[in-house]
C-alpha positions in Angstrom: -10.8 -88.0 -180.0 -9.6 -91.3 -178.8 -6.1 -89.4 -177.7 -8.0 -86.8 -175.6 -10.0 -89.4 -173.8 -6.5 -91.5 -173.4 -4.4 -87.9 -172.1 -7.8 -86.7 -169.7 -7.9 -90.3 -167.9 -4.2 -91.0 -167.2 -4.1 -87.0 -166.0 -7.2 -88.0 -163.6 -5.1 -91.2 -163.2 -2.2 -88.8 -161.3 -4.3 -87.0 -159.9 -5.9 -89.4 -157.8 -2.6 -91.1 -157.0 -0.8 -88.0 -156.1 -4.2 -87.3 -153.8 -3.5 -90.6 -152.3 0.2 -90.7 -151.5 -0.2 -87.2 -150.0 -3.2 -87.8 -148.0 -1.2 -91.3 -146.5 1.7 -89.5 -145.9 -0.1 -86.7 -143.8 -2.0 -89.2 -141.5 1.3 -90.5 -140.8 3.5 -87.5 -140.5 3.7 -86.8 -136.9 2.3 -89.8 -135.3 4.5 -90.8 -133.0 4.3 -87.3 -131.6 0.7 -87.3 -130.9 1.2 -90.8 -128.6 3.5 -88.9 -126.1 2.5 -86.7 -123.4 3.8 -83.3 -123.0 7.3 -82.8 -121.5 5.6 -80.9 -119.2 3.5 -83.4 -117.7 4.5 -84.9 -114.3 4.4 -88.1 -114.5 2.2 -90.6 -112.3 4.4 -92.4 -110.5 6.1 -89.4 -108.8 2.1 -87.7 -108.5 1.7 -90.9 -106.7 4.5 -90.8 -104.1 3.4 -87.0 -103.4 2.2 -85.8 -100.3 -0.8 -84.1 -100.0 -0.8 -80.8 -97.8 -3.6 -78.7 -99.0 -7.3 -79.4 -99.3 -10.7 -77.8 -100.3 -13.6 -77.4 -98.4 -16.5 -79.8 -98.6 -19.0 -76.7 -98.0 -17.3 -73.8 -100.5 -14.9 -75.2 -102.3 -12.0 -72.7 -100.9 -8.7 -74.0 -100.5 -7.7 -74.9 -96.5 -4.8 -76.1 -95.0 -4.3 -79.6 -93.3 -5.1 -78.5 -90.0 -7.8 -76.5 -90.8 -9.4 -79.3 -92.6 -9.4 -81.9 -90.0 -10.8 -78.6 -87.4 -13.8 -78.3 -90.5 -13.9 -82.4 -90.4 -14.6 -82.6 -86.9 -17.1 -79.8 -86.4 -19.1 -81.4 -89.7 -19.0 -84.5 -87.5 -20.0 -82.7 -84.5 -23.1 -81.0 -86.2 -24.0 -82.5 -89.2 -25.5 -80.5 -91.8 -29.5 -80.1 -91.5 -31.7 -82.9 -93.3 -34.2 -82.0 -95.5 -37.9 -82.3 -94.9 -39.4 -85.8 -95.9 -41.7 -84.0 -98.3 -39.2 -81.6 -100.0 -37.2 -85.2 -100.2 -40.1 -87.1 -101.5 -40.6 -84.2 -104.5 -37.2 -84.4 -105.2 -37.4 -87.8 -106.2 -40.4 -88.0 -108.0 -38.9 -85.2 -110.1 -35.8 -87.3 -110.8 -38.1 -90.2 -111.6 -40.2 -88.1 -113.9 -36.9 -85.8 -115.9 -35.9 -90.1 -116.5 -39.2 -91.3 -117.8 -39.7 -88.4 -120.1 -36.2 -89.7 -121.5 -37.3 -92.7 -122.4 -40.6 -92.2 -123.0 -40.7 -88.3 -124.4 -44.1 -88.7 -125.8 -45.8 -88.7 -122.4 -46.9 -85.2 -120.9 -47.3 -85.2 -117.5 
């Protein structure tokens, strides 16, 4: 009886130490490779010595060229776009104010 207890704790002995050394030697297997960027990637100091010739459109997003974004530039600053109406402003902000009270204070219905 005193053998079976003896053989059943030195197998659960290996066990957990063969668990062990495999689970360290995963974490580490591969590390270094996570750390590095892609080869792919560009790298920043040549994204930063890049010219920029294309741009997007403030008002749809839509890709323009340089000149056509400095025309779009001056008419915005020509025309601006319309303001809103103080009163559609002021219920803008009081729902703001009320969507960030309700976070912190979730129990109040109002």
């Amino acid at each position: 009886m005193a053998r079976v207890k003896a053989r059943k704790a030195v197998n659960l002995l290996c066990l957990i130490v063969i668990s062990l050394a495999l689970v360290i030697l995963s974490s580490y297997w591969g590390s270094e490779v996570i750390a590095l960027p892609p080869p792919e990637d560009t790298p920043e100091e040549i994204l930063r010595t890049k010219i920029i010739i294309e741009a997007r459109s403030p008002i749809d997003g839509r890709f323009l060229t340089a000149a056509e974004y400095i025309q779009l530039q001056a008419q915005l600053q020509l025309a601006p776009p319309p303001k809103l109406d103080p009163k559609i402003r002021e219920q803008i902000y009081l729902l703001r104010l009320r969507k960030t009270l309700l976070q912190f204070f979730p129990f109040l219905n109002f």
